[in-house]
mmCIF file of the N, C-alpha and C atoms, coordinates in Angstrom:
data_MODEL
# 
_entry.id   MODEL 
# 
loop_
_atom_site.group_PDB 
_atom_site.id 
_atom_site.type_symbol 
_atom_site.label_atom_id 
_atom_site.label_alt_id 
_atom_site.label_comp_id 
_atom_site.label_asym_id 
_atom_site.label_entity_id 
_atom_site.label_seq_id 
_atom_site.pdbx_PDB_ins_code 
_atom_site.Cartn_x 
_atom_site.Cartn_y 
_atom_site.Cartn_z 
_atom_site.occupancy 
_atom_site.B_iso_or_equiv 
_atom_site.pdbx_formal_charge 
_atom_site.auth_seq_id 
_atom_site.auth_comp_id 
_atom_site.auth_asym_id 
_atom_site.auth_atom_id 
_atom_site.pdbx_PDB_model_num 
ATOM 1   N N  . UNK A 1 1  ? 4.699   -14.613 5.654   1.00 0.00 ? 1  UNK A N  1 
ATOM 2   C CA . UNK A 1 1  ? 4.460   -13.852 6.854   1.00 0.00 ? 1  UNK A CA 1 
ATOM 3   C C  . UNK A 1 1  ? 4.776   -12.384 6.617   1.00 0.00 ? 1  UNK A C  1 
ATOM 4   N N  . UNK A 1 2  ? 5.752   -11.892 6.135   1.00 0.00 ? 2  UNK A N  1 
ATOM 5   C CA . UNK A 1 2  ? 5.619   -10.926 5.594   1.00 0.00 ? 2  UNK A CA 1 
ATOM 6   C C  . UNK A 1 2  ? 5.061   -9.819  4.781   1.00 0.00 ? 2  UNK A C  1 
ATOM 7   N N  . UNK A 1 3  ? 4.466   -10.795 3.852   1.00 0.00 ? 3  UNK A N  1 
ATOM 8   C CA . UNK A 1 3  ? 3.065   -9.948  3.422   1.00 0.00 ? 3  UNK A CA 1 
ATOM 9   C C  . UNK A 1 3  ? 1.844   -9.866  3.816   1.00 0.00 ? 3  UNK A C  1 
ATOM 10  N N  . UNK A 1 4  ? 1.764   -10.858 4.895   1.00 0.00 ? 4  UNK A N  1 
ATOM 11  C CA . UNK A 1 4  ? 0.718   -10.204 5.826   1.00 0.00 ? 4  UNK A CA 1 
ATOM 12  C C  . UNK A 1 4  ? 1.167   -9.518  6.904   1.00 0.00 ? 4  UNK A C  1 
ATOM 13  N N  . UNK A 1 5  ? 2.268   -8.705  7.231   1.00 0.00 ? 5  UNK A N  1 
ATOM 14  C CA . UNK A 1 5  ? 2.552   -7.749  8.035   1.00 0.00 ? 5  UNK A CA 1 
ATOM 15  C C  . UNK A 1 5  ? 2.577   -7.162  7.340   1.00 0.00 ? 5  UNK A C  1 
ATOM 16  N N  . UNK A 1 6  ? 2.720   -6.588  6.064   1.00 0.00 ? 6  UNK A N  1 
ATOM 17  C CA . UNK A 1 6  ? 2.901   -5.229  5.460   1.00 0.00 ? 6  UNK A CA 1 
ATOM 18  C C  . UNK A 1 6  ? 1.434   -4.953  5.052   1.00 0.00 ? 6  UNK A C  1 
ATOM 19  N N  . UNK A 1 7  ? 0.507   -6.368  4.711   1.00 0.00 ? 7  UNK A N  1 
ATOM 20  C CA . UNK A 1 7  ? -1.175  -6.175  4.401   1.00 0.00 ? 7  UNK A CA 1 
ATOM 21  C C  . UNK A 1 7  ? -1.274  -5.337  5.487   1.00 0.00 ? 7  UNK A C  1 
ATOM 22  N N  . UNK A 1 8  ? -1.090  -5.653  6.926   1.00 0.00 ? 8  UNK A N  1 
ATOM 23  C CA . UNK A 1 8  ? -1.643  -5.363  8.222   1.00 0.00 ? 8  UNK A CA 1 
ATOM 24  C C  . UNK A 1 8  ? -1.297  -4.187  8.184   1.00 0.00 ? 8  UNK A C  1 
ATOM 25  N N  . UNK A 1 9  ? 0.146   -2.957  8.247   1.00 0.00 ? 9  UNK A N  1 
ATOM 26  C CA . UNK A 1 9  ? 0.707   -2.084  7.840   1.00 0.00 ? 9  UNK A CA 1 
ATOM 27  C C  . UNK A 1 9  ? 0.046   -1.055  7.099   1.00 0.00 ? 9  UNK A C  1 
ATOM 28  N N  . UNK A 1 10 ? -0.866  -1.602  5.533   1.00 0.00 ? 10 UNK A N  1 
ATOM 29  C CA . UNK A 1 10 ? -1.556  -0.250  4.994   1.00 0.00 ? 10 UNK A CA 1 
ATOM 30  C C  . UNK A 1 10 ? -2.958  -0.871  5.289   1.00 0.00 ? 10 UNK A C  1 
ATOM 31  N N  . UNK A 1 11 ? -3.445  -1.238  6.342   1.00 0.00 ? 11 UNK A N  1 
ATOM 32  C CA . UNK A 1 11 ? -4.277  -1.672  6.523   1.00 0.00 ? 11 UNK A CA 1 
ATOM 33  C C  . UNK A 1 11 ? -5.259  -0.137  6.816   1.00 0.00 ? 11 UNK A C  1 
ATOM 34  N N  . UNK A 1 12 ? -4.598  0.264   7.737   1.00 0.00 ? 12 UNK A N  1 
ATOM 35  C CA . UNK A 1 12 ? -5.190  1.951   8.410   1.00 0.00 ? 12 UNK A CA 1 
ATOM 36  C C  . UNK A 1 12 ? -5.303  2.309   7.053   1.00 0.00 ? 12 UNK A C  1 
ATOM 37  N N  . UNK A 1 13 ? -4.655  3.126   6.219   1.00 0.00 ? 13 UNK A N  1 
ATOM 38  C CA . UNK A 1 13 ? -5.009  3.909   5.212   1.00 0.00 ? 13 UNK A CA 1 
ATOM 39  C C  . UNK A 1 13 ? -5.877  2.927   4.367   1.00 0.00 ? 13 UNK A C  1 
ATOM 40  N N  . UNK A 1 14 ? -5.893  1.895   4.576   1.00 0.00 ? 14 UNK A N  1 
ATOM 41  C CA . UNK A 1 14 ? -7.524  1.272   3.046   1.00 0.00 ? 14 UNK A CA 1 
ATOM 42  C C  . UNK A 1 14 ? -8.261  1.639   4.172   1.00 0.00 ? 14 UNK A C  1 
ATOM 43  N N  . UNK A 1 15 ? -8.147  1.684   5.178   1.00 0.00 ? 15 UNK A N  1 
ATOM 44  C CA . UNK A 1 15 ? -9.757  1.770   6.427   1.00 0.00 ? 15 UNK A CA 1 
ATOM 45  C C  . UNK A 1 15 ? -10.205 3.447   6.138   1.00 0.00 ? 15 UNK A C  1 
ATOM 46  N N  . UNK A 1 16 ? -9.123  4.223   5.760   1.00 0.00 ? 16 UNK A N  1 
ATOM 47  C CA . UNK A 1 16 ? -9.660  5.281   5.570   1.00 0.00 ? 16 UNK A CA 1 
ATOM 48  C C  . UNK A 1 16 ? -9.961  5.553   4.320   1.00 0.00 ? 16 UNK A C  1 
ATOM 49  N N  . UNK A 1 17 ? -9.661  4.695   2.800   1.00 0.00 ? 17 UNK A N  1 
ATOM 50  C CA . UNK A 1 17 ? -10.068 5.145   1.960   1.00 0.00 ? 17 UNK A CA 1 
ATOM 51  C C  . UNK A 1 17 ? -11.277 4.083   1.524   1.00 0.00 ? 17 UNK A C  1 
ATOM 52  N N  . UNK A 1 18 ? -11.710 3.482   2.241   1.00 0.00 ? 18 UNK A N  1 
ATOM 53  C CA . UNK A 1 18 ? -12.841 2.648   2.008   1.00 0.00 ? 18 UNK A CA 1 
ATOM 54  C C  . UNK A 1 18 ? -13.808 3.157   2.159   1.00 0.00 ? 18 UNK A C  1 
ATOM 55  N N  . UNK A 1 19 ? -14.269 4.475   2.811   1.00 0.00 ? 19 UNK A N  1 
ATOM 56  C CA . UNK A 1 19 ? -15.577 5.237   2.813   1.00 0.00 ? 19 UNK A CA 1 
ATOM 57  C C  . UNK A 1 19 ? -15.688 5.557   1.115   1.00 0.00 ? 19 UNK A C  1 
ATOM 58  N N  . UNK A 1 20 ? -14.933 5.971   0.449   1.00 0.00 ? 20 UNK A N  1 
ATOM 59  C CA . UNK A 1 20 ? -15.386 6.065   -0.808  1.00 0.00 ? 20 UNK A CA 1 
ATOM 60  C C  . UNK A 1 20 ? -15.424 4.953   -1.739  1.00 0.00 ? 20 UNK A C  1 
ATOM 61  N N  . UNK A 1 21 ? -16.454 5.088   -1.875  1.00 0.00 ? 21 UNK A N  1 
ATOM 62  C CA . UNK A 1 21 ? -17.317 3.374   -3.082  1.00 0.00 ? 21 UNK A CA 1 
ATOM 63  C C  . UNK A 1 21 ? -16.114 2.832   -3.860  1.00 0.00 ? 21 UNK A C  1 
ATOM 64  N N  . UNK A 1 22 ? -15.417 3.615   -5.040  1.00 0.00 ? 22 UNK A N  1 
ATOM 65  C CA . UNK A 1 22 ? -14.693 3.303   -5.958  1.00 0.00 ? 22 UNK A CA 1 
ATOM 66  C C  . UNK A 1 22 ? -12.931 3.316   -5.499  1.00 0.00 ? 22 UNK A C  1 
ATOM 67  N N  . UNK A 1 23 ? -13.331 4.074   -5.494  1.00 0.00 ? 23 UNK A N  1 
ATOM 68  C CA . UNK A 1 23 ? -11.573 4.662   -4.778  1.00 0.00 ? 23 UNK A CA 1 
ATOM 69  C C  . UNK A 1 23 ? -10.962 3.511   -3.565  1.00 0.00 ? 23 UNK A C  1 
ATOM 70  N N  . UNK A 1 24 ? -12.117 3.289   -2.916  1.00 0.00 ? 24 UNK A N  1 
ATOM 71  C CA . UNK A 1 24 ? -11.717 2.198   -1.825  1.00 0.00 ? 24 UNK A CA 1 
ATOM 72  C C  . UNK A 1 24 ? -11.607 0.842   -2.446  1.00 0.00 ? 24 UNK A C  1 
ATOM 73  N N  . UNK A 1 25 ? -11.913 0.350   -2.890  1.00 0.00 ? 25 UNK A N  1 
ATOM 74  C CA . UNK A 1 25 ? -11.717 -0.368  -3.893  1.00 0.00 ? 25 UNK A CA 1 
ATOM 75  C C  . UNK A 1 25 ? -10.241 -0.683  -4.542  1.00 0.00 ? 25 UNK A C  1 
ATOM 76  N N  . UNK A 1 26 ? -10.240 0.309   -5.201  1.00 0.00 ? 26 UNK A N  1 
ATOM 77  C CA . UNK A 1 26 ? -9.161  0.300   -6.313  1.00 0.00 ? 26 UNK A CA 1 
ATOM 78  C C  . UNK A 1 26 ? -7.558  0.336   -5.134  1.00 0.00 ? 26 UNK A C  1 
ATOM 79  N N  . UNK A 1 27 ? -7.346  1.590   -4.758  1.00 0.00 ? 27 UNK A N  1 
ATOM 80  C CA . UNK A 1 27 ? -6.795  1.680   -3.341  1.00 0.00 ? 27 UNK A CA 1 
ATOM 81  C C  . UNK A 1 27 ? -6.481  0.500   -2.984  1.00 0.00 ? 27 UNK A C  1 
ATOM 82  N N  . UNK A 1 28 ? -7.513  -0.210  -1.985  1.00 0.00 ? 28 UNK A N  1 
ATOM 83  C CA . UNK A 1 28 ? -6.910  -1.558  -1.184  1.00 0.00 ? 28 UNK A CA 1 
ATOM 84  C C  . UNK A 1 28 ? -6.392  -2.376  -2.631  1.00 0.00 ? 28 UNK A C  1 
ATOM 85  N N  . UNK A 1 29 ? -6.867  -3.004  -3.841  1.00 0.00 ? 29 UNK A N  1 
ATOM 86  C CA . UNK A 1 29 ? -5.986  -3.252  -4.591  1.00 0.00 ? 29 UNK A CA 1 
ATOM 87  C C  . UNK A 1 29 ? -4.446  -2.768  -4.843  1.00 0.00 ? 29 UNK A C  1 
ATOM 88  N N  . UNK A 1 30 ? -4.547  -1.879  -5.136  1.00 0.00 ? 30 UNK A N  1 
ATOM 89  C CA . UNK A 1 30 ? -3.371  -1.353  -5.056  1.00 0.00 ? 30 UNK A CA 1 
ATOM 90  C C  . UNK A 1 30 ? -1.956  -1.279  -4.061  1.00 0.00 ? 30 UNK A C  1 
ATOM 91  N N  . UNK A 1 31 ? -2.755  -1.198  -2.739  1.00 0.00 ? 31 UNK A N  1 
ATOM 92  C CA . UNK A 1 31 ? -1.925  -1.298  -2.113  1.00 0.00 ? 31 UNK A CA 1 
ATOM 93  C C  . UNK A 1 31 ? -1.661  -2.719  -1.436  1.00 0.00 ? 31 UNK A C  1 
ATOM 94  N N  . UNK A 1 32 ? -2.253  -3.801  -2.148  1.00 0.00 ? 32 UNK A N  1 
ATOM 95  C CA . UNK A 1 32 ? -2.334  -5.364  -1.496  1.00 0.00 ? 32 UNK A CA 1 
ATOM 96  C C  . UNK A 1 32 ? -0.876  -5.651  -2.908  1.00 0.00 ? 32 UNK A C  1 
ATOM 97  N N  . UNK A 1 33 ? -1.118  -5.249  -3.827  1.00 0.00 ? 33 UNK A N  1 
ATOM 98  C CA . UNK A 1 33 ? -0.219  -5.315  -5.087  1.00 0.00 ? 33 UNK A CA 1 
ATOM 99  C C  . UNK A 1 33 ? 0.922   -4.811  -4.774  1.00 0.00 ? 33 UNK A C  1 
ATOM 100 N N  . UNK A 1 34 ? 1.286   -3.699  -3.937  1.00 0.00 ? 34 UNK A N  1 
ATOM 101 C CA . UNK A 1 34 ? 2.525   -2.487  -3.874  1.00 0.00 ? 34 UNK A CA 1 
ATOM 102 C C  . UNK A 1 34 ? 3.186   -3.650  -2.312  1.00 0.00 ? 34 UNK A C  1 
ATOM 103 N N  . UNK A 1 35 ? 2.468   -3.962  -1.595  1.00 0.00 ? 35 UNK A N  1 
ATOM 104 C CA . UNK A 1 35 ? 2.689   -5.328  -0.888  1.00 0.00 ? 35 UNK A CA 1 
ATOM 105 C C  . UNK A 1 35 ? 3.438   -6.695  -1.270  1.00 0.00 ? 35 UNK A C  1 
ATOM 106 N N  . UNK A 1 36 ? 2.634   -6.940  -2.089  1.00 0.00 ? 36 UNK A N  1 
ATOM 107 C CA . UNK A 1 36 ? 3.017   -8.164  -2.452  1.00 0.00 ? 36 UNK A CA 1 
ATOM 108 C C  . UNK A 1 36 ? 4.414   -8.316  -3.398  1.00 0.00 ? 36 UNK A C  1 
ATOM 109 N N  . UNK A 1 37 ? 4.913   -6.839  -4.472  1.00 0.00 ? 37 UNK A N  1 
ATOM 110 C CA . UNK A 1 37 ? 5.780   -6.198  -4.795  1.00 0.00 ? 37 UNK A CA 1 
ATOM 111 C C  . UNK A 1 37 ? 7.129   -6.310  -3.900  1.00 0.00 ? 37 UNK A C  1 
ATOM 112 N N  . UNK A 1 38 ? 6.780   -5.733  -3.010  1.00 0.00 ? 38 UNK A N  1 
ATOM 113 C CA . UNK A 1 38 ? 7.940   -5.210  -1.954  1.00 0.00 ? 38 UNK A CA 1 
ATOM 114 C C  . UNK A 1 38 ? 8.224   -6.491  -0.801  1.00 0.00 ? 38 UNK A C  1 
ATOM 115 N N  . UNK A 1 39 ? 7.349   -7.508  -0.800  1.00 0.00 ? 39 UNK A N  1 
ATOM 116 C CA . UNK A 1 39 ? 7.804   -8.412  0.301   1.00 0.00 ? 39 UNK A CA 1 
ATOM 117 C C  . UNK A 1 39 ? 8.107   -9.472  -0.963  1.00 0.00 ? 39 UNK A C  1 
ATOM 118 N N  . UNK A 1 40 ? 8.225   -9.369  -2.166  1.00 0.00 ? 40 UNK A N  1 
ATOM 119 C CA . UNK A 1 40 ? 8.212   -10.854 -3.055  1.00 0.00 ? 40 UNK A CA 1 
ATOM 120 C C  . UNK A 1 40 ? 9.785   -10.187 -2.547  1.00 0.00 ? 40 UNK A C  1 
ATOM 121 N N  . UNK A 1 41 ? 10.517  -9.055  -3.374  1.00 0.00 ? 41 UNK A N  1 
ATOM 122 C CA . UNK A 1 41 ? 11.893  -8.860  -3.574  1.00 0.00 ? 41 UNK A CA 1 
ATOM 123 C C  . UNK A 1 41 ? 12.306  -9.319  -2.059  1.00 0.00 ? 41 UNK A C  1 
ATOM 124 N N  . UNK A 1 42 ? 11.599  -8.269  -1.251  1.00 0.00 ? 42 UNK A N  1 
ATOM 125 C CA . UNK A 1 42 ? 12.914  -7.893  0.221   1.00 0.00 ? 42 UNK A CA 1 
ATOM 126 C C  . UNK A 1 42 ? 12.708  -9.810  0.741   1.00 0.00 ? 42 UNK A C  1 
ATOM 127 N N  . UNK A 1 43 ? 11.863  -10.600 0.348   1.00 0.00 ? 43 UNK A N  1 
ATOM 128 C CA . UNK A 1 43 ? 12.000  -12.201 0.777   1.00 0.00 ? 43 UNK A CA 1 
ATOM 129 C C  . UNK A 1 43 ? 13.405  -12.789 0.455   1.00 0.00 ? 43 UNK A C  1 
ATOM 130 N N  . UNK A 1 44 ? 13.061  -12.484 -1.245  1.00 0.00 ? 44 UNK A N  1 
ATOM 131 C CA . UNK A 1 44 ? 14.212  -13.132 -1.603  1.00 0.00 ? 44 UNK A CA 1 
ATOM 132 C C  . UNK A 1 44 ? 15.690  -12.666 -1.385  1.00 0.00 ? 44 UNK A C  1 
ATOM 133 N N  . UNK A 1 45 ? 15.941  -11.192 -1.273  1.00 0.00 ? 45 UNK A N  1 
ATOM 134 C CA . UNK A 1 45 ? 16.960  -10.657 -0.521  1.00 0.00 ? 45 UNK A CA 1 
ATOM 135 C C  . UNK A 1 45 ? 17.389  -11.049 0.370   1.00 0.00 ? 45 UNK A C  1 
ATOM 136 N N  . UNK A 1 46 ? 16.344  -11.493 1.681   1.00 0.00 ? 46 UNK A N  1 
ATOM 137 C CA . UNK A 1 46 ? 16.667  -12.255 2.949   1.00 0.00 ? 46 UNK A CA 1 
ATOM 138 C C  . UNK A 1 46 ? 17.312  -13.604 3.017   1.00 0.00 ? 46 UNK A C  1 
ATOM 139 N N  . UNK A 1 47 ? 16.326  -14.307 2.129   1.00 0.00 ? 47 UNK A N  1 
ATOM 140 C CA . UNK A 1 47 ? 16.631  -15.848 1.950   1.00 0.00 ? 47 UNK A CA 1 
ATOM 141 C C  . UNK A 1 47 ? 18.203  -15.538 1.656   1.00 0.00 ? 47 UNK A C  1 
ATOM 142 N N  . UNK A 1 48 ? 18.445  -14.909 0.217   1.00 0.00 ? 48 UNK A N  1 
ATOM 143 C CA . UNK A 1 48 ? 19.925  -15.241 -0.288  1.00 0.00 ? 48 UNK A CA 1 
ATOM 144 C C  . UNK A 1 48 ? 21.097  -14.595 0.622   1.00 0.00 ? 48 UNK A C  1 
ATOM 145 N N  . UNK A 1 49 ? 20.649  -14.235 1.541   1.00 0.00 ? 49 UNK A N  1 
ATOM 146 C CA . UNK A 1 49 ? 21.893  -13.368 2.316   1.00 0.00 ? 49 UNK A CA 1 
ATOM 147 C C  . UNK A 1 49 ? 22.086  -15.061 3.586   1.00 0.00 ? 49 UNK A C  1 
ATOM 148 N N  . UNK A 1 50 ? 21.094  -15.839 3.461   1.00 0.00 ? 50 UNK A N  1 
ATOM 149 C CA . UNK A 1 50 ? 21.433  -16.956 4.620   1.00 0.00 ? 50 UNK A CA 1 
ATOM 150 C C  . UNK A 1 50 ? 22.374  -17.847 3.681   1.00 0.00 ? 50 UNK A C  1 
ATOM 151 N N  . UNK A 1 51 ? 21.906  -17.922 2.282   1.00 0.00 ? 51 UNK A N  1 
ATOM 152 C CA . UNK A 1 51 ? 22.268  -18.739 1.200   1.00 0.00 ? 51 UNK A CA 1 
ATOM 153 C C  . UNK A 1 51 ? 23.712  -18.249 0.549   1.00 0.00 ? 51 UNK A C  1 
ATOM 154 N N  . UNK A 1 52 ? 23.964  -17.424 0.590   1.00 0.00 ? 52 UNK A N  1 
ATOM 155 C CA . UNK A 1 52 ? 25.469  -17.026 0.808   1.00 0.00 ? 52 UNK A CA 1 
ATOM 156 C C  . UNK A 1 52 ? 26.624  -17.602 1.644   1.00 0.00 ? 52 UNK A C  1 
ATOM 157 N N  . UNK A 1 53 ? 26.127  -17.673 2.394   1.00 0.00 ? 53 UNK A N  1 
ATOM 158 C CA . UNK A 1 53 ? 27.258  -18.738 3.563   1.00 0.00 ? 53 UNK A CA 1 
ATOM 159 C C  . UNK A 1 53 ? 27.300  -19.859 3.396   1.00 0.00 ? 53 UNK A C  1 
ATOM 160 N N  . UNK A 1 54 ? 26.560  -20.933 2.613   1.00 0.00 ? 54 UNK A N  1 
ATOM 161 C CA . UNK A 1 54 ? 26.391  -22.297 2.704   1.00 0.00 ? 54 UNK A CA 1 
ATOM 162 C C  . UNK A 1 54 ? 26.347  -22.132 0.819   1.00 0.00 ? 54 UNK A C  1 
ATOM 163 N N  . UNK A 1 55 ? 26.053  -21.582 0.216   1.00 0.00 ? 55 UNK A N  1 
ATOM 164 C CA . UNK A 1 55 ? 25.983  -21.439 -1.538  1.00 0.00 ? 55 UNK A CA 1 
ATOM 165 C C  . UNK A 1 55 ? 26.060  -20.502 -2.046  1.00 0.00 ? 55 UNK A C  1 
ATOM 166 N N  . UNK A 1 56 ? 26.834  -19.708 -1.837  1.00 0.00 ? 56 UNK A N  1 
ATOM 167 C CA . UNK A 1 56 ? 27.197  -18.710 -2.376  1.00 0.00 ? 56 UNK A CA 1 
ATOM 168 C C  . UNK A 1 56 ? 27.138  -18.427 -4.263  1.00 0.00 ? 56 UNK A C  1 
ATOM 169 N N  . UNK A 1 57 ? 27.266  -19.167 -4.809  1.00 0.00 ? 57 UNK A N  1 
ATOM 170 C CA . UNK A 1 57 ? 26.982  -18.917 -5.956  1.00 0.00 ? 57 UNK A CA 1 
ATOM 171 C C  . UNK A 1 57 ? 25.178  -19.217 -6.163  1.00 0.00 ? 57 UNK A C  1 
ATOM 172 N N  . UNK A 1 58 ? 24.807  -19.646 -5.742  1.00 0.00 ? 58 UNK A N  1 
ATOM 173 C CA . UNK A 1 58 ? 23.072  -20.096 -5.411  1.00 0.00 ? 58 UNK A CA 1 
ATOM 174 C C  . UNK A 1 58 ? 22.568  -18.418 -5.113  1.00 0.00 ? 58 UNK A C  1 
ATOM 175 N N  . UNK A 1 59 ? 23.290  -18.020 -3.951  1.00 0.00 ? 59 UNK A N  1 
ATOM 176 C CA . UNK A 1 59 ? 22.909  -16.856 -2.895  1.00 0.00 ? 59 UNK A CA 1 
ATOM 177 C C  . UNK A 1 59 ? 22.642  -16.012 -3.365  1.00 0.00 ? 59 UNK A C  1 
ATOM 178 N N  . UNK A 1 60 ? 24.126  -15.760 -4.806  1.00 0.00 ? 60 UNK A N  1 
ATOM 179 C CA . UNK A 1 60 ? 24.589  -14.250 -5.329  1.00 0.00 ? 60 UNK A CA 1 
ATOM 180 C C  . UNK A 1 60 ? 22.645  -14.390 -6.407  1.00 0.00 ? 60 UNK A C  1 
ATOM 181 N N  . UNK A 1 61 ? 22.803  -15.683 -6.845  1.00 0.00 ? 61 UNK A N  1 
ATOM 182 C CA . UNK A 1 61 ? 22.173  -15.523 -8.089  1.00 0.00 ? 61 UNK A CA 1 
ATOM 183 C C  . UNK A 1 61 ? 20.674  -14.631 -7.564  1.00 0.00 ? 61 UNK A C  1 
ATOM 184 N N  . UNK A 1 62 ? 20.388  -15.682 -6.163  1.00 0.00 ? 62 UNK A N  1 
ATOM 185 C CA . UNK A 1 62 ? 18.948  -14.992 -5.775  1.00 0.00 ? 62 UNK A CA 1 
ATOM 186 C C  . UNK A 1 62 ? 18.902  -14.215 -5.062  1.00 0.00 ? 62 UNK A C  1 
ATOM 187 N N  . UNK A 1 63 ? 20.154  -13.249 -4.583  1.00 0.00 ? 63 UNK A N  1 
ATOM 188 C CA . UNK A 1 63 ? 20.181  -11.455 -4.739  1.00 0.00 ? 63 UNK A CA 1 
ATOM 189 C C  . UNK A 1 63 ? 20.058  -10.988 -5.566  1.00 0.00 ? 63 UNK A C  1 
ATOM 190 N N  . UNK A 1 64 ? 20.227  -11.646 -6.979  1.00 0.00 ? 64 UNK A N  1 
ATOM 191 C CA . UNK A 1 64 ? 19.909  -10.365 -7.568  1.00 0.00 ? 64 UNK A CA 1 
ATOM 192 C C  . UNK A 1 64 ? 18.745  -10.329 -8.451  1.00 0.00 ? 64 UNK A C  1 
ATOM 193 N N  . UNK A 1 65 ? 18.180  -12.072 -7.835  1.00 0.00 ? 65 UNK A N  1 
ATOM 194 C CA . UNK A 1 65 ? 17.205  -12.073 -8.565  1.00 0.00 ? 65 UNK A CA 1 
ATOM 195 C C  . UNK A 1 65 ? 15.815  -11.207 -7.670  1.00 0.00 ? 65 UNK A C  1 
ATOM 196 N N  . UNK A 1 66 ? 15.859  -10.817 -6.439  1.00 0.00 ? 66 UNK A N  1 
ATOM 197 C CA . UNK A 1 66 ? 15.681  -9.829  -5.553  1.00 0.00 ? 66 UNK A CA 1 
ATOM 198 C C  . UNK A 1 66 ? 15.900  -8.385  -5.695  1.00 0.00 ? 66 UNK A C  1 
ATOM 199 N N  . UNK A 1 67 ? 16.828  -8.148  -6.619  1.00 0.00 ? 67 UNK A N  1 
ATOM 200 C CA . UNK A 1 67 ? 16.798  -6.779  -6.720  1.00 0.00 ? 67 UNK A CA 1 
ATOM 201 C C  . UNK A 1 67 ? 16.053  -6.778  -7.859  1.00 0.00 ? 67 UNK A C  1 
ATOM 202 N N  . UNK A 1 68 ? 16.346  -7.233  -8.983  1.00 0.00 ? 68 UNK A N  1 
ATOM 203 C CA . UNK A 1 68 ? 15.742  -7.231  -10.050 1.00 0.00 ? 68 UNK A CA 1 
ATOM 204 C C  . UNK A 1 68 ? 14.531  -6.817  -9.837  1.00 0.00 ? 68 UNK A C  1 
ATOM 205 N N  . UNK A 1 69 ? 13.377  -7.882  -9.253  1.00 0.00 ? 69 UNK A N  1 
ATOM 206 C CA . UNK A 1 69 ? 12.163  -8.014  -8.699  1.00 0.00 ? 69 UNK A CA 1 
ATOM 207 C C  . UNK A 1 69 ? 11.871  -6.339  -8.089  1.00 0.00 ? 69 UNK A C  1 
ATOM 208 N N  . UNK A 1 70 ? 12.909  -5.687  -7.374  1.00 0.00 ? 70 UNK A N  1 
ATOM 209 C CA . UNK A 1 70 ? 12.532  -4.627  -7.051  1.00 0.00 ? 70 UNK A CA 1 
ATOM 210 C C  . UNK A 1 70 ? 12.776  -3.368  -7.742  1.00 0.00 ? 70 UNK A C  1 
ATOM 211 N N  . UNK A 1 71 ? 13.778  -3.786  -8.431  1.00 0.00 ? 71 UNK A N  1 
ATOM 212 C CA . UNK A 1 71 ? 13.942  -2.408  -9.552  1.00 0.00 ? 71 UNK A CA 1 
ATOM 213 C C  . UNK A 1 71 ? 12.871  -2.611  -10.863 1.00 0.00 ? 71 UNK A C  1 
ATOM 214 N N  . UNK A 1 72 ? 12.599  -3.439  -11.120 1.00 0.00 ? 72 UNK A N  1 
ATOM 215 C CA . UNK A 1 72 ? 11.603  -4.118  -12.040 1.00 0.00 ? 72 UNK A CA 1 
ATOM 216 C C  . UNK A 1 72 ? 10.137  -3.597  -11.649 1.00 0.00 ? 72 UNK A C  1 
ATOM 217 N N  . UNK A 1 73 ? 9.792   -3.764  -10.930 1.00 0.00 ? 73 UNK A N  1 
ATOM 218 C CA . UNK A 1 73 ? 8.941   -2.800  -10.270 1.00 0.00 ? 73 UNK A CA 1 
ATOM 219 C C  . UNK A 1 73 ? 8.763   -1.566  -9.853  1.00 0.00 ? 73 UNK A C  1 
ATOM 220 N N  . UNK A 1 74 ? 10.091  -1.128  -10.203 1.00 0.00 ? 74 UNK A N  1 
ATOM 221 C CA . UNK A 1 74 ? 9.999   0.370   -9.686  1.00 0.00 ? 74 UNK A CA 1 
ATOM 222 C C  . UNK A 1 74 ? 9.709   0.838   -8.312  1.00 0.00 ? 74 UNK A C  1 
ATOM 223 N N  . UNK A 1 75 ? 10.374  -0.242  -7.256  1.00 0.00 ? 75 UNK A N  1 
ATOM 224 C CA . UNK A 1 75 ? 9.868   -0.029  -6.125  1.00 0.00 ? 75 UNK A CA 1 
ATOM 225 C C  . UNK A 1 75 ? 10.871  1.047   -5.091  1.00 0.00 ? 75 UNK A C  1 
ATOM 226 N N  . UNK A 1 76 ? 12.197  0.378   -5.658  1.00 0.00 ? 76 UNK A N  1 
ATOM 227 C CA . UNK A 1 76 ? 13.345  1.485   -5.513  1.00 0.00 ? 76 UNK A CA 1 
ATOM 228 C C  . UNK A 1 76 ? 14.142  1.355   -6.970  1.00 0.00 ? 76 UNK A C  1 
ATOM 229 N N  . UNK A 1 77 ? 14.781  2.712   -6.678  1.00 0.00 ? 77 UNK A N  1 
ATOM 230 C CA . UNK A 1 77 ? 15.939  3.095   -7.591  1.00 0.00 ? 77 UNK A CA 1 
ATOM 231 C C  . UNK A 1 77 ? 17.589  3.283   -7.404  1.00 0.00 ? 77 UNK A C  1 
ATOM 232 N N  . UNK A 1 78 ? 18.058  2.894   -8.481  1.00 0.00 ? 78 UNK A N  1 
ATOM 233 C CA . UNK A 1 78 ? 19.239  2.869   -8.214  1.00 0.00 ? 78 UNK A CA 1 
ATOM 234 C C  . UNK A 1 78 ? 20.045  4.383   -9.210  1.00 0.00 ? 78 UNK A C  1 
ATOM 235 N N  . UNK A 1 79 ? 20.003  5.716   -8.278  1.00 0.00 ? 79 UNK A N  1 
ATOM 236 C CA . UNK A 1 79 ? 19.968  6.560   -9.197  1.00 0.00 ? 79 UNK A CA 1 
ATOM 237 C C  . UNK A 1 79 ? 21.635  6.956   -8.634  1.00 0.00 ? 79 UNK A C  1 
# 
C-alpha cells in the first residue's frame, strides 16, 4: 500500500513529463524505481519498530536491514 501511495504522489510530475516522447518514459521509470526504493526500506523500518516489542532481536536485525536498503540506495545519508 505504500508504494502505491507514493506511485500516486509522483504521479503529477510523470503527467507533466509525459508530453515528451522519451523523457516521459524514462522519467515515470525512474520515478516508479525511486518509489519502490524508498517504500521497500521505510516498510521494513515500520514492520521492525512493531517487531521490537515482541522480538527484539528479530526487530533490531530488520532495522537495519531497512536502513541498509536505504543507504544502499543512496536514498538518504548518514553524513
Amino acid at each position: 500500500m505504500m508504494f502505491f501511495g507514493m506511485v500516486m504522489f509522483f504521479l503529477p510530475i510523470m503527467a507533466l513529463f509525459s508530453w515528451i516522447p522519451i523523457i516521459g518514459g524514462i522519467f515515470s521509470f525512474i520515478c516508479v524505481v525511486i518509489a519502490l526504493l524508498l517504500t521497500s526500506g521505510f516498510s521494513l523500518i515500520t514492520i521492525s519498530v512493531a517487531w521490537i516489542y515482541f522480538r527484539p532481536i528479530l526487530g533490531i536485525m530488520m532495522l537495519m536491514g531497512g536502513l541498509a536498503v536505504l543507504v544502499m540506495s543512496k536514498v538518504i545519508y548518514f553524513a
